[in-house]
C-alpha distance (Angstrom), angle and dihedral (degrees) to the residues before:
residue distance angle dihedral
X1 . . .
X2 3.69 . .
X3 3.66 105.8 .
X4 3.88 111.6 143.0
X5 3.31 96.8 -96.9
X6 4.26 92.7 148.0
X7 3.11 137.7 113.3
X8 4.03 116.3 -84.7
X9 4.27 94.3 -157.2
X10 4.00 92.0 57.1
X11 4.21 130.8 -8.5
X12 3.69 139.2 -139.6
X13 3.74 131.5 -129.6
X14 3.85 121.4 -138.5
X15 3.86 90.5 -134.8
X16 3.59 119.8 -175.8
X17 3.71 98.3 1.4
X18 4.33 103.6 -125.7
X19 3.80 121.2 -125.4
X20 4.07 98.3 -88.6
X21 4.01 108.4 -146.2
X22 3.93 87.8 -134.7
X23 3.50 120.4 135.5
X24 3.81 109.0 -135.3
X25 3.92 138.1 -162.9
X26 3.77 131.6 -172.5
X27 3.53 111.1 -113.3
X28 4.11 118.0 -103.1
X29 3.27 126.6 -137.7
X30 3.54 99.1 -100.4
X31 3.88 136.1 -169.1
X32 4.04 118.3 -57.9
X33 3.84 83.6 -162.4
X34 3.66 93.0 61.0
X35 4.16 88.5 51.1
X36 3.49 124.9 101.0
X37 3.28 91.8 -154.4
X38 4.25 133.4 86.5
X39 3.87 110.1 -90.0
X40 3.72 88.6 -114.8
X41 3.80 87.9 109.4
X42 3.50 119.8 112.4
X43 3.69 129.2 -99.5
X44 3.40 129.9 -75.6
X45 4.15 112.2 -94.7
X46 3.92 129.1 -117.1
X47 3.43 111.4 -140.3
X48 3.84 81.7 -156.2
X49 3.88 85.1 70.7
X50 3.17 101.7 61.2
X51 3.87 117.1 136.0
X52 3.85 120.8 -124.1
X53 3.69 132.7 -171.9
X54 3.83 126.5 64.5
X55 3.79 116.3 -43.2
X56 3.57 109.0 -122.8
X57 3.97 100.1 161.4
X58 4.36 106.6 139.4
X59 3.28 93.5 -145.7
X60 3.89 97.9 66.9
X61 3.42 97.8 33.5
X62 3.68 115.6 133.1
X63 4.18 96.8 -115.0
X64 4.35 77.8 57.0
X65 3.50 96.4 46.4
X66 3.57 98.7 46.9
X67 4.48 91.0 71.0
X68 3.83 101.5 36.6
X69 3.33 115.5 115.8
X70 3.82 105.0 -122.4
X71 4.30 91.1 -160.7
X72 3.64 84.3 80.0
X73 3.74 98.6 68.3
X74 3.84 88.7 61.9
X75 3.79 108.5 39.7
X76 3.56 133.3 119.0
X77 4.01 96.1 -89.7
X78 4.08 95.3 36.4
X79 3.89 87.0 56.6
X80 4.01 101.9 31.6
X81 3.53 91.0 107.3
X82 4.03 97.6 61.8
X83 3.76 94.6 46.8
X84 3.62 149.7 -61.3
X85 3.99 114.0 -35.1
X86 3.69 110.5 -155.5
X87 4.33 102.8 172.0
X88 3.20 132.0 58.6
X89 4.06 120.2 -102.2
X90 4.02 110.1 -93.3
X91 3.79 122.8 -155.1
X92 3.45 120.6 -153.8
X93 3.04 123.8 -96.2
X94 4.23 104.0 -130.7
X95 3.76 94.0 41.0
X96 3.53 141.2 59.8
X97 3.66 90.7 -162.7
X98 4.44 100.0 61.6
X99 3.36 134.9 77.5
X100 4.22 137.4 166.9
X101 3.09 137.4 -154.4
X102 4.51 144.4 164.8
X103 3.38 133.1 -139.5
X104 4.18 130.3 -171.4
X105 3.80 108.5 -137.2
X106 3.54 122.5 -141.7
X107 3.93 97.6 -87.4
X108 3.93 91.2 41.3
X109 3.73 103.7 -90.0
X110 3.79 124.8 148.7
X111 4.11 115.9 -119.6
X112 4.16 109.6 -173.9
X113 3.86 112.6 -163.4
X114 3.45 128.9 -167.4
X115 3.80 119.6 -168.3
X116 4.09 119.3 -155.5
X117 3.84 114.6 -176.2
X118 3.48 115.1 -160.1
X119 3.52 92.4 2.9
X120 4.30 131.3 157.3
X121 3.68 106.3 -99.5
X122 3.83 100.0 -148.4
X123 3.59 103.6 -164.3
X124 3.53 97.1 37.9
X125 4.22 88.5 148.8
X126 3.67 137.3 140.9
X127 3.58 84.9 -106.7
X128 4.02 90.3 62.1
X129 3.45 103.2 40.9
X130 3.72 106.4 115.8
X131 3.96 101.0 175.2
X132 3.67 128.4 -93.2
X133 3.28 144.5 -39.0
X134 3.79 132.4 -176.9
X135 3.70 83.1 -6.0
X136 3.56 102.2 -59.1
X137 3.64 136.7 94.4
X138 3.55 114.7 -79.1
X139 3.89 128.7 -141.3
X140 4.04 121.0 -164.2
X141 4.05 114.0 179.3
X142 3.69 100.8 177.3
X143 4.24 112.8 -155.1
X144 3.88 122.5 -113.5
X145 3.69 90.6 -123.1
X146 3.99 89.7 60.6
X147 3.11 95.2 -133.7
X148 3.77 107.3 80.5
X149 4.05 127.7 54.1
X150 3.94 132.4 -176.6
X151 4.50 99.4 -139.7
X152 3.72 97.5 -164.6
X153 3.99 126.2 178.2
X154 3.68 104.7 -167.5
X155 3.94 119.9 -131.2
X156 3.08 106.7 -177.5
X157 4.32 124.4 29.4
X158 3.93 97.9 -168.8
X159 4.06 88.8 51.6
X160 3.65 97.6 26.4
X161 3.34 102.8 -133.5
X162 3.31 151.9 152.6
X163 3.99 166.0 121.7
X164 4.00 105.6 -58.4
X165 3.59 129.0 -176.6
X166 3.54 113.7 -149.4
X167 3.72 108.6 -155.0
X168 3.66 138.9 -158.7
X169 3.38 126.1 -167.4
X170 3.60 141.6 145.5
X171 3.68 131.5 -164.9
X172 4.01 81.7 12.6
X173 3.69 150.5 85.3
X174 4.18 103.8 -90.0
X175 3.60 99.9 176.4
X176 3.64 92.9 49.8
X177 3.72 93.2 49.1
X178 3.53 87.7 50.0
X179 3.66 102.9 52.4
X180 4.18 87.8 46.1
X181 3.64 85.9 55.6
X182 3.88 95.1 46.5
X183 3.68 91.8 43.8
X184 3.88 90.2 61.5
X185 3.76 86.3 44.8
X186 3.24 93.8 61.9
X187 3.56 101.0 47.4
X188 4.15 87.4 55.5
X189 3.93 80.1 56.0
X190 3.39 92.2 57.4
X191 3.57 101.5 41.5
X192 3.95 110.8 35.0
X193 2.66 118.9 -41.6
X194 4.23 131.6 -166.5
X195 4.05 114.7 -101.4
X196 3.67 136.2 -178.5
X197 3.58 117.9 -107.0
X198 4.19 106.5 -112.4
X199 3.74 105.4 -162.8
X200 3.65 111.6 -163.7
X201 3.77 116.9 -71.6
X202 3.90 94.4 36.0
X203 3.33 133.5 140.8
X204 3.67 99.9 -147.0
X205 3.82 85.1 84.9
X206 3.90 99.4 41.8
X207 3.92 120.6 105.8
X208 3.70 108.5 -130.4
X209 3.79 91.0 -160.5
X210 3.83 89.1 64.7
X211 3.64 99.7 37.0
X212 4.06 99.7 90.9
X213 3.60 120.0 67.3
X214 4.62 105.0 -125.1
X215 3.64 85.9 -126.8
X216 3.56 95.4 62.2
X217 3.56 96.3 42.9
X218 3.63 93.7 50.3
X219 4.10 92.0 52.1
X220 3.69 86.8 61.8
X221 3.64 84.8 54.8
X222 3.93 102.2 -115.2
X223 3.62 116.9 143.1
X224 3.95 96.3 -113.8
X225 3.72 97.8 -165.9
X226 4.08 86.3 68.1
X227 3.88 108.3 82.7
X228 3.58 143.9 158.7
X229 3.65 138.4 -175.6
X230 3.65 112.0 -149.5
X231 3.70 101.7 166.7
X232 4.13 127.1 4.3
X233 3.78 82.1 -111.1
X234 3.62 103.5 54.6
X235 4.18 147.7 33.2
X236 3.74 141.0 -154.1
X237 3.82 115.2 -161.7
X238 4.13 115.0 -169.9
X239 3.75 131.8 11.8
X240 3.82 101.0 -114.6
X241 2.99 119.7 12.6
X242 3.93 90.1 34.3
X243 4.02 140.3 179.6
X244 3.48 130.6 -150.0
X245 3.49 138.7 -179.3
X246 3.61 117.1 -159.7
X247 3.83 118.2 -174.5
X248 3.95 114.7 -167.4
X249 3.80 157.7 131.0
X250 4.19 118.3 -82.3
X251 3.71 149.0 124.3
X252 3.51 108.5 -62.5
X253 3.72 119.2 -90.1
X254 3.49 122.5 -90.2
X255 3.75 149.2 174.9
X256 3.69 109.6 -103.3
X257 3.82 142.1 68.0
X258 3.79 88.9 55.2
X259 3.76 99.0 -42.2
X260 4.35 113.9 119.2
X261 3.87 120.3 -170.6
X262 3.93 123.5 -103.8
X263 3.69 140.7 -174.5
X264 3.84 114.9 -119.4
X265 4.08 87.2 177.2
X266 3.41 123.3 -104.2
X267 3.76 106.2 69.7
X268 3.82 84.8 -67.9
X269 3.82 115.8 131.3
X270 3.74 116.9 -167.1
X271 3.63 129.0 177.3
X272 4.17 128.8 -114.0
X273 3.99 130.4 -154.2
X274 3.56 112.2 -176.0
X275 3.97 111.4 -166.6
X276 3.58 113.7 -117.8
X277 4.07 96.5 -138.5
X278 3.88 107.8 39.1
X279 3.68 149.1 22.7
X280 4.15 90.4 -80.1
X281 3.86 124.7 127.2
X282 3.74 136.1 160.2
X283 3.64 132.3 -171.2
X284 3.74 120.6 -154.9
X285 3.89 131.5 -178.4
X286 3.78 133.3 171.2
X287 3.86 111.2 -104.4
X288 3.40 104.7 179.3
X289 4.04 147.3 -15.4
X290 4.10 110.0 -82.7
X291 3.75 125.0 169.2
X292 4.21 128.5 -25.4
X293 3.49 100.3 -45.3
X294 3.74 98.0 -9.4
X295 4.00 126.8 99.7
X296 3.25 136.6 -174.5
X297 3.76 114.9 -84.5
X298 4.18 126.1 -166.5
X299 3.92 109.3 -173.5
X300 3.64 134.0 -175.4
X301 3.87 121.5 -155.4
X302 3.65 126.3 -166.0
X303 3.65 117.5 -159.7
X304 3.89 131.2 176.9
X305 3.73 101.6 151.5
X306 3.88 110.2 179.0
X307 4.18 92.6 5.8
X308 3.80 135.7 100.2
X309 3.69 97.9 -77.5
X310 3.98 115.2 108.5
X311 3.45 114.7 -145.4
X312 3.75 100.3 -110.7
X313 3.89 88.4 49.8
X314 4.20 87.7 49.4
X315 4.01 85.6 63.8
X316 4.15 92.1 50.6
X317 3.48 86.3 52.6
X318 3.47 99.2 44.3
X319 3.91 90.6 48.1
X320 3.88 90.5 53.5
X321 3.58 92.9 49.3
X322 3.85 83.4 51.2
X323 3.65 91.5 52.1
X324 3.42 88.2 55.1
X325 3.89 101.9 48.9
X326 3.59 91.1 49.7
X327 3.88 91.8 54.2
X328 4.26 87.7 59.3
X329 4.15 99.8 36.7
X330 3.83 111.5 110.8
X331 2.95 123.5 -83.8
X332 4.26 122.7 -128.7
């Protein structure tokens, strides 16, 4: 599930996302009478429906995504419908792209949502495909617990991506609370929805993907031409070794709790944390002021767990990769 469960001195990326061994099955449409929940929800999907082609909808496009405000999706109006809300939406703290919320359904059970804008949608398969919804294809992964469901609609075919619901819900119907909750999300989408403001210089509108120059990811001997975008906020580049570029909100870096200063150039200090057990390093500086006590954080992990790379030599590559990404950030 994706409650924030990280770290809030330093954060990980899910990079290349690793063939789970779950066993998978779209979600039916199920029995209304069997739902705690009003029959406001929408209508059960035809995978028949789904749409194909490129998806060239505006409002979903990544350079959109990348400023809505995802603590809309989960507040006490967006999710009125599906129960009572009683708490107040909370974004995560490591992303700009997260937010969770609860509601009480009717007879008293607990639904958990999770909202990911702009998020990859793993199991974006033929198998998964469960028709549309708000005009684009949509993407049901129902847990083997039964009582979670991912409720994607994908944005984006070439990335696969999307804005997924992660639902919770036991003694109830998850994938059909999920889809009624991304249907209204959509329709905020498509009508006005809420954004953060970017001043100039922030990251919120940056492209991770085409923040590291191919020369310097090929000198720390990752295979450039391999990439993946698993959120709009961050990048993995290889399969092992591997670079990412994560750009989000935190604390501000530090020394401490394994993290030592170092000199990027420039008067700009960043901060390094080498692991103590494998060829893994990431390099993390403050870019910019965000929210209360949050700034805006651009990281650089270097990763070559079971390869050639030592760990003292993961940290030099790490920092030059660093160098790098700091070179191409925007610029206030």
């Amino acid at each position: 599930m994706s409650a924030d469960v990280l770290s809030s001195r330093f954060f990980k990326v899910a990079g290349v996302t690793a063939a789970l061994a779950l066993v998978v099955t779209a979600c039916g449409g199920g029995d209304l009478g069997k739902s705690n929940y009003p029959r406001t929800t929408v209508a059960a999907a035809n995978a028949d429906t789904t749409p194909s082609g490129p998806i060239t909808d505006p409002a979903v496009a990544s350079e959109a995504l990348r400023l809505v405000q995802p603590c809309q999706f989960v507040d006490k109006t967006a999710l009125a419908s599906l129960g009572t809300v009683t708490d107040e939406p909370s974004p995560s703290s490591v992303a700009f792209d997260q937010c969770r919320n609860g509601v009480k359904d009717p007879g008293g059970k607990e639904i958990r949502f999770t909202v990911k804008v702009g998020g990859a949608v793993s199991f974006a398969t033929s198998n998964n495909m469960a028709g549309s919804i708000g005009g684009l294809p949509l993407v049901v992964v129902k847990g083997t617990d039964t009582s979670s469901c991912d409720v994607s609609a994908l944005t984006s075919r070439e990335l696969k991506l999307g804005v997924t619901f992660t639902v919770m819900y036991n003694g109830g119907d998850a994938c059909r609370a999920g889809q009624t909750a991304l249907d209204g999300a959509l329709k905020k989408l498509h009508e006005s929805p809420a954004k953060y403001s970017a001043p100039t210089g922030s990251l919120l509108t940056a492209d991770p993907c085409t923040m590291l120059d191919t020369s310097a990811i090929d000198a720390a001997g990752v295979k450039s031409a391999t990439r993946l975008t698993t959120t709009l906020h961050s990048c993995v580049w290889g399969l092992s070794p591997t670079a990412t570029v994560t750009l989000a909100p935190n604390l501000a870096p530090a020394e401490g709790d394994g993290f030592v200063k170092v000199d990027l150039g420039g008067g700009l200090t960043a901060y390094q944390k080498a692991s103590t057990t494998s060829a893994d390093c990431r390099v993390q500086w403050k870019h910019r002021e965000w929210q209360g006590k949050q700034v805006e954080v651009a990281q650089v992990q270097f990763t070559d767990v079971g390869g050639s790379s030592g760990k003292d030599a993961a940290c030099g590559k790490a920092v030059g990769l660093a160098k790098n990404l700091a070179q191409k950030l925007p610029k206030a």
